[in-house]
C-alpha positions in Angstrom: -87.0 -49.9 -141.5 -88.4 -51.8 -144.6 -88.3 -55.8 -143.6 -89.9 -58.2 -145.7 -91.1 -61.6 -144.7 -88.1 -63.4 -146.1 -85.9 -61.1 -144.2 -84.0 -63.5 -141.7 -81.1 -61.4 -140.5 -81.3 -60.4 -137.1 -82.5 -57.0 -135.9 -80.8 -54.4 -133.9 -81.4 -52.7 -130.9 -82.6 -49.5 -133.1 -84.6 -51.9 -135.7 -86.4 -52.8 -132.5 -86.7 -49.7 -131.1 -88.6 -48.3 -134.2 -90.7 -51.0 -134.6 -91.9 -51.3 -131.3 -91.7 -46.8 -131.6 -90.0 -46.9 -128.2 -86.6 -45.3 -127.3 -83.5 -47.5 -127.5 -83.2 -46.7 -123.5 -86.7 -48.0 -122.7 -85.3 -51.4 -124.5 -82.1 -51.5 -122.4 -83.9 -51.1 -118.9 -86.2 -54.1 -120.2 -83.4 -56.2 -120.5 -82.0 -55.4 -117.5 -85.0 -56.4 -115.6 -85.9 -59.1 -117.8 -89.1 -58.1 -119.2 -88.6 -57.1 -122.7 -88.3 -59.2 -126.0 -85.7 -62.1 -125.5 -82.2 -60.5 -127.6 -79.2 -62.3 -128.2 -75.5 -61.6 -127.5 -74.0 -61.6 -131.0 -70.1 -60.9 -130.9 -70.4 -57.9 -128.8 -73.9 -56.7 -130.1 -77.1 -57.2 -129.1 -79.3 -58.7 -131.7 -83.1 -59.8 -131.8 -84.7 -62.2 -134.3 -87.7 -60.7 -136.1 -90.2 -63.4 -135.1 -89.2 -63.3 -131.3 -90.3 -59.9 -131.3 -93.4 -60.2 -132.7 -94.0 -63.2 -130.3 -93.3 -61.0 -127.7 -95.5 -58.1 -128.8 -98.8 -60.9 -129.3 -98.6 -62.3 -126.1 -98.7 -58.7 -124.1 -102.0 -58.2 -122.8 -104.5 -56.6 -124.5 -106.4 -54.6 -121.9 -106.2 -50.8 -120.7 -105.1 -50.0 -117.5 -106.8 -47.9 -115.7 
């Protein structure tokens, strides 16, 4: 997925997916328990804008469990 910083259009569940490297599943169960990146209902398809994810990703914790 090549995106560059003037790309506004919104991203797919499988844009998503591979920039976060998860499966497309683990993004689904997220969503159903409200945890994961805030998506959009576009139409019929779920959608997510670029700069909500990366929001989302910098505001995750930064320690190890353990």
């Amino acid at each position: 997925m090549a995106v560059s910083k003037v790309d506004d259009r919104l991203w797919s569940v499988q844009d998503v997916s591979e920039y976060l490297g998860i499966p497309v599943h683990t993004l689904y169960a997220w969503r159903s328990a409200m945890t994961g990146p805030p998506g959009r209902i576009v139409g019929r398809r779920l959608r997510y804008r670029p700069q909500d994810v990366r929001d989302w990703v910098a505001a995750l914790p930064t320690e190890i469990a353990g």
